[in-house]
Structure formats: structure tokens, C-alpha cells
N, CA, C and O of each residue as an XYZ file, in Angstrom:
816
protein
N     -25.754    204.797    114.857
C     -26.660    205.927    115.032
C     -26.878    206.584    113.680
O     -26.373    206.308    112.592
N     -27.835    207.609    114.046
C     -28.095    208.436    112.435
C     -27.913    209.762    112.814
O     -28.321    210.340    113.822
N     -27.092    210.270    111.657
C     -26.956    212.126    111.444
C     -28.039    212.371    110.815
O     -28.674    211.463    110.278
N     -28.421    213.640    110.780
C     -29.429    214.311    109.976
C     -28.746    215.047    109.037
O     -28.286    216.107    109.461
N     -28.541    214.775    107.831
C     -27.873    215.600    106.712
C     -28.463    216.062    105.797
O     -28.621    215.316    104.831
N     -29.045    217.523    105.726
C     -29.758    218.131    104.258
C     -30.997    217.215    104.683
O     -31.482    216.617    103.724
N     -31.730    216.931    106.145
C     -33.217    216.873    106.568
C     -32.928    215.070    105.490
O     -33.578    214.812    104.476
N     -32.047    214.305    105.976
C     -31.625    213.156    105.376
C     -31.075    212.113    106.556
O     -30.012    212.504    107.037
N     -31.556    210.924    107.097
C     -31.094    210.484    108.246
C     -29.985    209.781    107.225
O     -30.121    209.378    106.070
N     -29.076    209.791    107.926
C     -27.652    208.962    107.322
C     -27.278    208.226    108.371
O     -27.233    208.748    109.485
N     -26.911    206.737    108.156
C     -25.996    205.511    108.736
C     -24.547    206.363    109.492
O     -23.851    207.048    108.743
N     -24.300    206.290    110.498
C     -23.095    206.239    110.859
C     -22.347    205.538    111.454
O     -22.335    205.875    112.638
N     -21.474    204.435    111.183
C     -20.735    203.766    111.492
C     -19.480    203.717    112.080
O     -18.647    203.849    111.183
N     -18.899    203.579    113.267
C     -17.921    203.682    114.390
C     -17.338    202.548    114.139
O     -17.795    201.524    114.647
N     -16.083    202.499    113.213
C     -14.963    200.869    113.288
C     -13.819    201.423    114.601
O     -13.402    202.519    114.975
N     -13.668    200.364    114.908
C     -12.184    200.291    116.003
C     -11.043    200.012    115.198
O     -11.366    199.314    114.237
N      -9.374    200.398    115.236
C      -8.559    199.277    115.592
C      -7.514    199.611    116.085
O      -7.582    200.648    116.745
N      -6.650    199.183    116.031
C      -5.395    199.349    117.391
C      -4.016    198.786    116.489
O      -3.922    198.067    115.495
N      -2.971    199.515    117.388
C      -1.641    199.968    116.880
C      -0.931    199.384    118.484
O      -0.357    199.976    119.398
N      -1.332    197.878    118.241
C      -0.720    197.457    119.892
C       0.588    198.001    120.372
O       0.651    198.161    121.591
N       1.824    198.373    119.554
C       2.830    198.617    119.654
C       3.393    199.576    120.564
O       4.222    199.490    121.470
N       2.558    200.730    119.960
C       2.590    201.801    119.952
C       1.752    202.446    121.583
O       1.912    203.402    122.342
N       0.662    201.023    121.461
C      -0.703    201.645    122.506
C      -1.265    202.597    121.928
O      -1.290    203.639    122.582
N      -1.882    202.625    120.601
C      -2.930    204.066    120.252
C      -4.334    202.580    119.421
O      -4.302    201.462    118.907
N      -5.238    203.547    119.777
C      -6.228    203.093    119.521
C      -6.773    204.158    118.441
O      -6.906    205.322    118.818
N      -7.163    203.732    116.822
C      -7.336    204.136    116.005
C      -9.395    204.379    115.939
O     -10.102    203.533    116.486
N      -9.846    205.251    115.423
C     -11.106    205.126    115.408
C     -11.460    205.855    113.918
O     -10.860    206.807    113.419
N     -12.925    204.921    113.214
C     -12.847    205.251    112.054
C     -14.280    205.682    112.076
O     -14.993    205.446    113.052
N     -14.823    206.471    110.743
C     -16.303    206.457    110.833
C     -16.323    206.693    109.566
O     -15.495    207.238    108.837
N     -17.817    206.027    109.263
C     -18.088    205.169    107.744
C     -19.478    205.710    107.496
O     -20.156    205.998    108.481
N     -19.991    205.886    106.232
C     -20.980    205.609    105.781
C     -21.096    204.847    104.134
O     -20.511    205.458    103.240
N     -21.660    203.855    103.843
C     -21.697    203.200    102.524
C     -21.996    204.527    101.420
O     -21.140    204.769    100.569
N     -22.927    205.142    101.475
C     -23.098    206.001    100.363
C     -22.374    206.821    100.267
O     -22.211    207.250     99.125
N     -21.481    207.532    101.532
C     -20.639    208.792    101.100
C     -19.441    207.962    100.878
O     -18.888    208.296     99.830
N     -18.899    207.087    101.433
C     -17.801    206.875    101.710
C     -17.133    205.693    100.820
O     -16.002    205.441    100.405
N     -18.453    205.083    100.740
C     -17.863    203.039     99.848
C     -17.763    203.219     98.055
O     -18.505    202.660     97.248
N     -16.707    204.093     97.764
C     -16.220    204.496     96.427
C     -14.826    204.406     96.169
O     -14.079    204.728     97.093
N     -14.486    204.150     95.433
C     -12.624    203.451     94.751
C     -12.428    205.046     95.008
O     -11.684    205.088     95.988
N     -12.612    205.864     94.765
C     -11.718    207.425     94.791
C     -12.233    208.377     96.269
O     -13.053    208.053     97.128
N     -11.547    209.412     96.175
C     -11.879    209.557     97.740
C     -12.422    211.496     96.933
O     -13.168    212.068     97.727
N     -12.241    212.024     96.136
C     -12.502    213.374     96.048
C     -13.524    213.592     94.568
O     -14.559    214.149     94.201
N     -12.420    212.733     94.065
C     -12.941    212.987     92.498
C     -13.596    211.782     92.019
O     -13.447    210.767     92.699
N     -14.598    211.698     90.509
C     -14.973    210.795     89.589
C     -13.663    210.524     88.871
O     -12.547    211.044     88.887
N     -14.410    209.189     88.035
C     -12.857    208.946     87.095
C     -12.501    210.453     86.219
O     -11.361    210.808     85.918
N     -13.559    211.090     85.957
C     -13.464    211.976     84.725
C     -12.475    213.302     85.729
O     -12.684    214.457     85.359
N     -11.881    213.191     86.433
C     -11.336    214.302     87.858
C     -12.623    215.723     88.007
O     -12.297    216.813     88.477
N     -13.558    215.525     87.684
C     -14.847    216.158     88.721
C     -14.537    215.503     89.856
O     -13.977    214.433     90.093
N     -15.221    216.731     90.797
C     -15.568    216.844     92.430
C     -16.911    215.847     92.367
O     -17.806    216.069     91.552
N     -16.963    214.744     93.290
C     -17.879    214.172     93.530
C     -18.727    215.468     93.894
O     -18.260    216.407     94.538
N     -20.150    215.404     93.360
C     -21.453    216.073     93.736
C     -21.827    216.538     95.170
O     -22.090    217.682     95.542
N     -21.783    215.132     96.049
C     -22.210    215.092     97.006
C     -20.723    215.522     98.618
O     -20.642    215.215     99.807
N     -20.020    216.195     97.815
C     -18.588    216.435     98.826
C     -19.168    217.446     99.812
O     -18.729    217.443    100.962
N     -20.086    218.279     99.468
C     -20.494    218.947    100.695
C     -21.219    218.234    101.572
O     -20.682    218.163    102.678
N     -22.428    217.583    101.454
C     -22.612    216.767    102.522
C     -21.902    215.409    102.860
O     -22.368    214.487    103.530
N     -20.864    215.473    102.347
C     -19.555    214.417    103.180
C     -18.661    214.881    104.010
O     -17.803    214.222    104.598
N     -18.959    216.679    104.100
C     -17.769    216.983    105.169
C     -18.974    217.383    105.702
O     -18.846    217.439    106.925
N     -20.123    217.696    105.340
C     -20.676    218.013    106.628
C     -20.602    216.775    107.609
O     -19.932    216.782    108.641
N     -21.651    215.315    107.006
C     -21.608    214.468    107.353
C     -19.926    213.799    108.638
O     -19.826    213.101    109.647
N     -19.311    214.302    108.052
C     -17.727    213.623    108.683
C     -17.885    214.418    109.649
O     -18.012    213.805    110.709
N     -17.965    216.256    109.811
C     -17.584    216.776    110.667
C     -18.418    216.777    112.819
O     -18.102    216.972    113.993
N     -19.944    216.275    111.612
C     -21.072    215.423    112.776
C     -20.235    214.373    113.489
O     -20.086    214.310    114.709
N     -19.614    213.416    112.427
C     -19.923    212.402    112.656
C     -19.079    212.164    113.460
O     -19.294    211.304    114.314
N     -17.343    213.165    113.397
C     -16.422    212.810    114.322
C     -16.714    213.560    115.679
O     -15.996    213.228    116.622
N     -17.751    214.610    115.924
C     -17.597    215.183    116.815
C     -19.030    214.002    117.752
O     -19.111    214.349    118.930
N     -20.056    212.776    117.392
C     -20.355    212.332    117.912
C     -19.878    211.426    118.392
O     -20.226    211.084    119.522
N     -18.719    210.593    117.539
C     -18.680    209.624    117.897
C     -17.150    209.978    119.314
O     -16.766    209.070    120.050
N     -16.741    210.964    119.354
C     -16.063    211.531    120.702
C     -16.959    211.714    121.547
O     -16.599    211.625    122.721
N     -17.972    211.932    121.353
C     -19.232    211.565    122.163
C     -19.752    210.445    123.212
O     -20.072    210.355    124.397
N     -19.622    209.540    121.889
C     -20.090    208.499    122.305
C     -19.064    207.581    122.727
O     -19.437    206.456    123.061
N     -17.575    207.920    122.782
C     -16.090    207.274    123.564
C     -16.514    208.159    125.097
O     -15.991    207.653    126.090
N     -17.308    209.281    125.337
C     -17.686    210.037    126.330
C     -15.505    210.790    126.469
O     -14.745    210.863    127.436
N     -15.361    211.089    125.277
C     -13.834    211.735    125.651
C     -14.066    213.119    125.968
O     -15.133    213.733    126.001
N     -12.731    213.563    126.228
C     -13.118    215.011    126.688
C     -11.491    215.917    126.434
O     -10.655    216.259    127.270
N     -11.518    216.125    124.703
C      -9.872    216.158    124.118
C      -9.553    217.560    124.407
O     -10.337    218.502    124.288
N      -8.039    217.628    124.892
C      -7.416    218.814    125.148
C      -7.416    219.486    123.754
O      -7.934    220.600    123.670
N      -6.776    218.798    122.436
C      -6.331    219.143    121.197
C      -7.612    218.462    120.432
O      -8.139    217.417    120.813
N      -8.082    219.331    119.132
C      -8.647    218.955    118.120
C      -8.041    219.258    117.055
O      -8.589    220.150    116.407
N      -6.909    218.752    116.551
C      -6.330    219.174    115.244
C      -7.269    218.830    114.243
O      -7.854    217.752    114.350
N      -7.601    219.887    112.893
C      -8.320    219.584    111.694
C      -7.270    219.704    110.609
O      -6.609    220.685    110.268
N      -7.281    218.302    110.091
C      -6.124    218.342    108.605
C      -6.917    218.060    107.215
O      -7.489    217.000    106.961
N      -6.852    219.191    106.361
C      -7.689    218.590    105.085
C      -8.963    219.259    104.988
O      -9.615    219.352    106.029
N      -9.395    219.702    104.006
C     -10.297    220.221    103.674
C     -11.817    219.746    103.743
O     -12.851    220.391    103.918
N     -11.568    218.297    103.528
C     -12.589    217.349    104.249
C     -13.111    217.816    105.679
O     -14.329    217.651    105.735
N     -12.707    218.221    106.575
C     -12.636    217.955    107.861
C     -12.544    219.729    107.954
O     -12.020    220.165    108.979
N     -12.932    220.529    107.138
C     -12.876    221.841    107.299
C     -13.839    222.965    108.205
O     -13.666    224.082    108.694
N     -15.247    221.697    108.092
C     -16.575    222.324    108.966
C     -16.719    222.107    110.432
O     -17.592    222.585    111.156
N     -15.239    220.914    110.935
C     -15.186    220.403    112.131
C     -14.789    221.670    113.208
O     -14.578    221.335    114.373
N     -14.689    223.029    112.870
C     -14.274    224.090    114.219
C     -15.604    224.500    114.120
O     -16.350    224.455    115.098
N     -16.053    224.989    112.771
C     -17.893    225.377    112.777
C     -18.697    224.761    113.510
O     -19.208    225.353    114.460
N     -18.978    223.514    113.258
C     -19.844    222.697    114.122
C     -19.465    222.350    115.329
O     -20.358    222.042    116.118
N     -18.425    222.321    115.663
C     -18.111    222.262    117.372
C     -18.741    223.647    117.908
O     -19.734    223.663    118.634
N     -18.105    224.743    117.503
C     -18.550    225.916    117.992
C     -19.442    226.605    117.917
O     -19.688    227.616    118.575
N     -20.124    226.032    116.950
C     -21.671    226.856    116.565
C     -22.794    225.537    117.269
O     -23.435    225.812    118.283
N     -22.929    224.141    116.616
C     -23.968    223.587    116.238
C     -23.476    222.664    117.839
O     -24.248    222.187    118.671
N     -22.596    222.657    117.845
C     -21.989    221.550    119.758
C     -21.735    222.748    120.705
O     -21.077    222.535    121.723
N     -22.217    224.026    120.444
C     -21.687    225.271    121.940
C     -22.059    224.687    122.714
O     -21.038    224.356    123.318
N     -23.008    224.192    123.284
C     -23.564    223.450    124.570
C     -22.846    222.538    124.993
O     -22.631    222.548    126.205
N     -22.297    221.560    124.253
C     -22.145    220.693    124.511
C     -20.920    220.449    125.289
O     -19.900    220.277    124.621
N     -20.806    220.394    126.756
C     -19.486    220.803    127.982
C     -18.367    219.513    127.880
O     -17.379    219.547    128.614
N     -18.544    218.519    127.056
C     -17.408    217.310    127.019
C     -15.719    218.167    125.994
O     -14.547    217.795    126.068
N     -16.483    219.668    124.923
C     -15.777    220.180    124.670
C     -15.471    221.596    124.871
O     -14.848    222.260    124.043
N     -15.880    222.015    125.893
C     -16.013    223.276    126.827
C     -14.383    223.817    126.616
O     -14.082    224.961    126.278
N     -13.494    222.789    126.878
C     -12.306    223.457    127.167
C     -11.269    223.032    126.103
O     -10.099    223.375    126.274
N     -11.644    222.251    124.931
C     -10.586    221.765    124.176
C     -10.259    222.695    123.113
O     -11.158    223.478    122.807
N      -9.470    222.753    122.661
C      -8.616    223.863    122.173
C      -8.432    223.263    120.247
O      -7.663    222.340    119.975
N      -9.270    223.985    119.145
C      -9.070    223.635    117.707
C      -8.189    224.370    117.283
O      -8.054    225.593    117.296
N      -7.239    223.077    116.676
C      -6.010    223.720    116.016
C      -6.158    223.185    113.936
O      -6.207    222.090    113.378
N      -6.175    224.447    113.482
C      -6.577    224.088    111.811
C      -5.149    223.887    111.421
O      -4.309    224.560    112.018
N      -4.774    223.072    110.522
C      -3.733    223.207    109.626
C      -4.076    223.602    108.224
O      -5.001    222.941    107.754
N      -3.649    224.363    107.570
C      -3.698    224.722    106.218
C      -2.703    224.220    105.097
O      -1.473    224.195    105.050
N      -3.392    223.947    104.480
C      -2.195    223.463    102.967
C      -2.415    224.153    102.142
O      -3.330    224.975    102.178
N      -1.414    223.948    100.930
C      -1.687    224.259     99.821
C      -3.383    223.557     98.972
O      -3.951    222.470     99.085
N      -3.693    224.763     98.194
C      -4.903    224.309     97.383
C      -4.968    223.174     97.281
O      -4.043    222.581     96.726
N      -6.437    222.249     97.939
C      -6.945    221.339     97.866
C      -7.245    220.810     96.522
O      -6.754    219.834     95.955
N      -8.219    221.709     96.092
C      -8.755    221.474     94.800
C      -9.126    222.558     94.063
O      -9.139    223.648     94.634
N      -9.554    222.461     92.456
C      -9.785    223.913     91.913
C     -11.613    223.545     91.538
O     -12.113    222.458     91.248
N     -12.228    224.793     91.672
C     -13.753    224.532     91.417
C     -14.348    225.175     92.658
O     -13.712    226.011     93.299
N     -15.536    224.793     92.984
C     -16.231    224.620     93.899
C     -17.139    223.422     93.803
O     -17.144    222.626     92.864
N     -18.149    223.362     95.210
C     -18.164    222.009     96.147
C     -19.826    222.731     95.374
O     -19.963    223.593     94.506
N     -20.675    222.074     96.007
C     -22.330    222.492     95.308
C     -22.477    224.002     95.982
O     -22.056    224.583     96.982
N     -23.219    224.256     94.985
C     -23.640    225.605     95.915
C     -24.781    226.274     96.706
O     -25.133    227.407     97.033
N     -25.266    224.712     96.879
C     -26.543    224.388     98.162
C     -26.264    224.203     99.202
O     -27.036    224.219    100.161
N     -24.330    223.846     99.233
C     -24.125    223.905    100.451
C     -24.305    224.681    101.465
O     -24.549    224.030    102.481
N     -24.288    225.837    101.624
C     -24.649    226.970    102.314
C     -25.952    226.619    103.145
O     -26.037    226.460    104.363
N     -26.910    226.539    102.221
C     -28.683    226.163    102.671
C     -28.622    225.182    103.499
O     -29.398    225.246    104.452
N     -27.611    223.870    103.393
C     -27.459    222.560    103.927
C     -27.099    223.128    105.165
O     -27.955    222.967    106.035
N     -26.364    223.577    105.413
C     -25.454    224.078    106.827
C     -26.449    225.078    107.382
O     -26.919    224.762    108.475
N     -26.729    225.842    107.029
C     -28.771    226.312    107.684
C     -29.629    225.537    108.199
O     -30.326    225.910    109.142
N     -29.696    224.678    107.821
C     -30.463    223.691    107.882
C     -30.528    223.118    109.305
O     -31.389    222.587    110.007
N     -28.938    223.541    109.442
C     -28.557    222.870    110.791
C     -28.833    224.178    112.257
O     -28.702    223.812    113.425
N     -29.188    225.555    111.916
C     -29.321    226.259    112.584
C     -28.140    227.290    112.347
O     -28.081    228.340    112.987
N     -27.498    227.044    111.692
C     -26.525    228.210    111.219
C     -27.016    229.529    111.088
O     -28.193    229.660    110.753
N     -26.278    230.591    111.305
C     -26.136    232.062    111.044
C     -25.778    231.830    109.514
O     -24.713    231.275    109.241
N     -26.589    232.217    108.572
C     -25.865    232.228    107.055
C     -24.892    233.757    107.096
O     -24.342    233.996    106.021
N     -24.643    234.783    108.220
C     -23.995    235.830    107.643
C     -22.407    235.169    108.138
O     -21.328    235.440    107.611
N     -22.688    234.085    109.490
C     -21.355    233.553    110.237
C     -20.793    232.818    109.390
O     -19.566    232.719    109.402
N     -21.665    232.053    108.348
C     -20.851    231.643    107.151
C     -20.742    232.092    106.026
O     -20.284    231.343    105.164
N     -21.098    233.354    105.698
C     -21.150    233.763    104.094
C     -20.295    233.772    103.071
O     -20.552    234.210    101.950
N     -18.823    233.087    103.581
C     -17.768    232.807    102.779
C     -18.483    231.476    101.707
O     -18.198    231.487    100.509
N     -19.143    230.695    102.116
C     -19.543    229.446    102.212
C     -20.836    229.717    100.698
O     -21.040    228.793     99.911
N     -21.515    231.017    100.559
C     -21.935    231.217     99.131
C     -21.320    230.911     98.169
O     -21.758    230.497     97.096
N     -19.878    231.159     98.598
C     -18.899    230.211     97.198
C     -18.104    229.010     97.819
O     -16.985    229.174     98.305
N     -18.637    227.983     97.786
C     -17.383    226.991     98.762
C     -16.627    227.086     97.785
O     -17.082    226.510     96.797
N     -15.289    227.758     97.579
C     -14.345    227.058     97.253
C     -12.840    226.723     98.352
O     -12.635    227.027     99.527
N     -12.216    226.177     97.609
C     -11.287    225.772     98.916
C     -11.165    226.920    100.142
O     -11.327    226.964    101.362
N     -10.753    227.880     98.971
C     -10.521    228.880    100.277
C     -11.242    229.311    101.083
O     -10.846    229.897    102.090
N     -12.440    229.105    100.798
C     -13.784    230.162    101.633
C     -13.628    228.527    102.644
O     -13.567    228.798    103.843
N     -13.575    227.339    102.426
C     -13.764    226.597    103.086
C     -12.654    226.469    104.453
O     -12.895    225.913    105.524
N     -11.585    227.056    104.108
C     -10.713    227.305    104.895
C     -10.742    228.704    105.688
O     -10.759    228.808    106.915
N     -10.744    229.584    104.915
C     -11.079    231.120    105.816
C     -12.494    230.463    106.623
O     -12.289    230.943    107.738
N     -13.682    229.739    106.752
C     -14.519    229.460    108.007
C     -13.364    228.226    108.850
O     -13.130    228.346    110.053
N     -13.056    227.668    108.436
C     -12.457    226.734    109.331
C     -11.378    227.511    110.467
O     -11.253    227.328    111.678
N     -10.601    228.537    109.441
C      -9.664    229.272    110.990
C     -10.280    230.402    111.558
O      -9.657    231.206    112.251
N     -11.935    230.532    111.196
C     -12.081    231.346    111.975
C     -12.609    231.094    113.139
O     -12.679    231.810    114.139
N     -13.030    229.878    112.922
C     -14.023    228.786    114.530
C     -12.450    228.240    115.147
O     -12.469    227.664    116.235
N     -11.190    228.420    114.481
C     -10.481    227.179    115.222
C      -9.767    228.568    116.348
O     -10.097    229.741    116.176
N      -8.843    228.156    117.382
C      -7.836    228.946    118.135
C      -7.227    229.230    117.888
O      -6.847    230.251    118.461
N      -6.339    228.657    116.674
C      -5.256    228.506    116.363
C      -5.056    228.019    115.128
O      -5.935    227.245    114.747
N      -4.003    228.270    114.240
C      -3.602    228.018    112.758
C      -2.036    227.427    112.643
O      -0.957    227.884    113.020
N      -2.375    226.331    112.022
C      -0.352    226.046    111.661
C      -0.486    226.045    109.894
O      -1.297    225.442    109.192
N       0.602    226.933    109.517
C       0.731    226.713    108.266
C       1.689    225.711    107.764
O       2.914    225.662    107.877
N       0.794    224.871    107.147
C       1.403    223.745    106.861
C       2.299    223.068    105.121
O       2.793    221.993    104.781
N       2.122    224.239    104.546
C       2.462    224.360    102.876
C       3.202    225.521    103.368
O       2.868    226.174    104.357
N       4.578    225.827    102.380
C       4.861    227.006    101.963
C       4.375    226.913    100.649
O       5.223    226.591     99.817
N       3.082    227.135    100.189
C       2.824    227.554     99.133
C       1.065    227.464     99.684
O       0.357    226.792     98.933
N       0.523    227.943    100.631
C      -0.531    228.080    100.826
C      -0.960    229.141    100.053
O      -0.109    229.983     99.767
N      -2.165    229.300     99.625
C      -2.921    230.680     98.928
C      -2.843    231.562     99.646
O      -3.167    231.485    100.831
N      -2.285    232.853     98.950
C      -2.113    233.981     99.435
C      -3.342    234.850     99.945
O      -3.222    235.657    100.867
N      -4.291    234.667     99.408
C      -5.721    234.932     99.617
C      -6.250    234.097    101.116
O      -7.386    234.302    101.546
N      -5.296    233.162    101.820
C      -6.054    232.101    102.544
C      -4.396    233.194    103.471
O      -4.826    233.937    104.353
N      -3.359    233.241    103.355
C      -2.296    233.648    104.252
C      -2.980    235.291    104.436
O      -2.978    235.685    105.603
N      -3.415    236.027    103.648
C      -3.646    237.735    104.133
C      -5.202    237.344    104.988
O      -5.554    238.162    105.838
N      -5.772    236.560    104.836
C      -7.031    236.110    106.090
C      -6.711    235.920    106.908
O      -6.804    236.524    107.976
N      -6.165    234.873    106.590
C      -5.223    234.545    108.376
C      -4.507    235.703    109.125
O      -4.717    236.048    110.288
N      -3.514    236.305    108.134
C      -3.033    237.327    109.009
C      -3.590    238.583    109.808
O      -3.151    239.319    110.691
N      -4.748    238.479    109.089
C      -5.550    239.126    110.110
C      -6.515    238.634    111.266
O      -7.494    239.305    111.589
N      -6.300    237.828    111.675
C      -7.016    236.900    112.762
C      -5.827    237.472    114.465
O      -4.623    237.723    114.498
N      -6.635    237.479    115.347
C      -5.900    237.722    116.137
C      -6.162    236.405    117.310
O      -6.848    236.238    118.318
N      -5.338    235.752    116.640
C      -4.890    234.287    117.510
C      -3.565    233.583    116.529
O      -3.084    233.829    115.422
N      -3.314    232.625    117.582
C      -1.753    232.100    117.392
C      -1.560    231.596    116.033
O      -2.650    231.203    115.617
N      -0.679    231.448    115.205
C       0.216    231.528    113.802
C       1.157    230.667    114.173
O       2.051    231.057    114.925
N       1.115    229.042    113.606
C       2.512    228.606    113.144
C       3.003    228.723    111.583
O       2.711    227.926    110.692
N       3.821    229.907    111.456
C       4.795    229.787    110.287
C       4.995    227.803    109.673
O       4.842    226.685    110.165
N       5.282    228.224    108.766
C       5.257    226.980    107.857
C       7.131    226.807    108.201
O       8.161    227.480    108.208
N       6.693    225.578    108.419
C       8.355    224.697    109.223
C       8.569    223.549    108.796
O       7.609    222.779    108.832
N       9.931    223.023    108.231
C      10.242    221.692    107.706
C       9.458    220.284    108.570
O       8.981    220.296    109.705
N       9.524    219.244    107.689
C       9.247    218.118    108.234
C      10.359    217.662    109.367
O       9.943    217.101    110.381
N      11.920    217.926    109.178
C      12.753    217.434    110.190
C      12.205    218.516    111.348
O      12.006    218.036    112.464
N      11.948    219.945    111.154
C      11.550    220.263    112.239
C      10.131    220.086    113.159
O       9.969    220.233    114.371
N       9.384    219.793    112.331
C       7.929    219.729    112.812
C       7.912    219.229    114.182
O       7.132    219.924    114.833
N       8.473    218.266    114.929
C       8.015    217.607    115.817
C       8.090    218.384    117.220
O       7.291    218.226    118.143
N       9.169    219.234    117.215
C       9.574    220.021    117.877
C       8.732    221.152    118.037
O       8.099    221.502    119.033
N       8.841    221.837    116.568
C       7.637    222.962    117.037
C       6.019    222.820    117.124
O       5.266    223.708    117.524
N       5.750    221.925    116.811
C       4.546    221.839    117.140
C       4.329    221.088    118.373
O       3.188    220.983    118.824
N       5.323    220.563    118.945
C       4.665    220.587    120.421
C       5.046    222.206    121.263
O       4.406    222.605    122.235
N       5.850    222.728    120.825
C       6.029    223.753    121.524
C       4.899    224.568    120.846
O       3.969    224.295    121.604
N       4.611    225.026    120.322
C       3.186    225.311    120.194
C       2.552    225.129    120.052
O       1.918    225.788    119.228
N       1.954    223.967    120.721
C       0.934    223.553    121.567
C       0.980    224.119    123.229
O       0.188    224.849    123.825
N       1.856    223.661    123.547
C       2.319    223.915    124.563
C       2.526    225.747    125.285
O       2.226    226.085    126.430
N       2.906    226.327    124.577
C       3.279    227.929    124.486
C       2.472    228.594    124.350
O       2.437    229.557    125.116
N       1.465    228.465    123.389
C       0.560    229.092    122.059
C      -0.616    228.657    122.283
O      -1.468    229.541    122.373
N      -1.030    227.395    122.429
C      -2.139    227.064    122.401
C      -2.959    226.136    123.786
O      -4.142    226.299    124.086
N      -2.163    225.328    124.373
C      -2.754    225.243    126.174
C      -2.091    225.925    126.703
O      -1.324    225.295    127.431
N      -1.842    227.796    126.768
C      -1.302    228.136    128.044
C      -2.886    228.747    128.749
O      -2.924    229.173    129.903
């Protein structure tokens, strides 16, 4: 199928594969121009690829169609990575209609600083484009990591802090949000608390 990106039809490509072991079925989504490059953020010279804003826009379409087009209907939407930062926006703004995710519940994780800079600063106009409120995103006049993250927990339910060394500028946002907070918790503990809050916090 094709996304419309920045009034741009783009290829989107749905790979399969599977983790027989286990029983999980893996799902991927591709495009040659954003995606078919030896580095995944930066040029050799460590610049931000140009085009990184319409690659998360692009990704954040692209994963919420192709759950679409599996016709799923997910309890949990965890978003990890800054890539994947516009995926609570566009569910909740640009997919409100759309009832396959009526009841599923976005959970953001936050890390430490992604990257230093900002992403283009047409991004904003791009995400208009799509029918956006520019005041619902006005963090987004400056993408930088953080503004990209302060919109991401504000569309999601829920926040796990996932760095103890997240930006303090990205922790006093959050703390003012009035929805659920996972404190930042070891890897031996993780498994534990994050199903319990899931469970507690976020499907009660």
C-alpha cells in the first residue's frame, strides 16, 4: 500500500517472520528510500539524516496500518525510541475514529537523550498536513528530542521511565501529567514491574 507523506505517496512494505520456538510472530515495515541505508540515524559525517522527520512520521502510519491490515485489535501499544515518538499522536489524533483501537491502552517509554540537534524544522507543517492542530503540537516548532518526547507522553496513558538519566526538562513534564509513572527500575527487576504495571496502572 501507499502512505501519504508531506502530500508524497510512499511504498509501504509489510515483511513477516517467526520465532517458531517461542510462537511469536515478528512483523516488519520497510520502505527503500527511508529505510535501505547502512546507518539507521546518522550520515557517515554523525549529522541527522535530513529526511528523519518524515521517517517517523512515515513509521508511525505505517505501524498503525499495517495492525490494520493483520485486522488486530492490541490491548498494549508500547512506543520505544524516538523513532516511534509520533505513534500516540497519530493514533489519537489522525486514527480517533478508527474503533480496532478504541480501547488499547499507549504506554511511552523514555530514555535518556536520543540525539543532540534538531530533526527539520518543516516538520511541524508536515504533520499539518495531515490535519493536525499545530497548537496540539507546538512543542514540535522545535523538534528536538525532547519536544519529541513531551508530544509522545502526552497522547500516550501512561509513561515508564526507562534511563536514570532521562532529561530533566523531559522528567519535570512528565511530572506534571496526571496519568500513571513508572519510576526508572533495574533490568533484573524490569520483568516484574512492568507487568505489574500494566496490570495495576494501566488495564485496570
Amino acid at each position: 500500500m501507499n502512505l501519504v507523506i508531506n502530500d508524497m505517496d510512499m511504498p509501504l512494505i509489510i515483511k513477516v517472520a517467526s520465532i517458531p520456538r517461542e510462537r511469536i510472530q515478528v512483523y516488519f515495515i520497510d520502505n527503500e528510500e527511508y529505510f535501505k541505508r547502512k546507518a539507521t540515524f546518522f550520515d557517515p559525517d554523525g549529522k541527522l539524516f535530513p529526511d528523519n522527520d518524515e521517517r517517523a512520521i512515515f513509521f508511525a502510519k505505517g505501524v498503525v496500518e499495517t495492525v490494520k491490515k493483520l485486522n488486530w485489535s492490541p490491548d498494549i501499544i508500547h512506543v520505544h525510541g524516538w523513532m516511534a515518538s509520533l505513534l500516540p499522536l497519530y493514533l489519537r489524533a489522525y486514527y480517533a475514529d478508527e474503533p480496532l483501537f478504541a480501547d488499547s491502552k499507549i504506554i511511552t517509554s523514555v530514555y535518556a537523550q536520543g540525539f543532540e540537534g534538531e530533526l527539520d524544522p518543516g516538520m511541524i507543517d508536515k504533520i499539518a498536513f495531515d490535519g493536525m492542530d499545530r497548537k496540539a503540537v507546538s512543542p514540535l516548532g522545535k523538534p528536538d528530542y525532547n519536544n519529541l518526547l513531551k508530544v509522545a507522553v502526552d497522547y500516550s496513558d501512561a509513561v515508564i521511565l526507562a534511563s536514570e538519566d532521562v532529561p530533566e526538562d523531559l522528567v519535570k513534564h512528565i511530572s506534571g501529567l496526571s496519568k500513571p509513572v513508572l519510576p526508572y527500575v533495574t533490568l533484573q527487576e524490569a520483568e516484574e514491574a512492568y507487568t505489574n504495571f500494566y496490570n495495576t496502572e494501566v488495564l485496570k
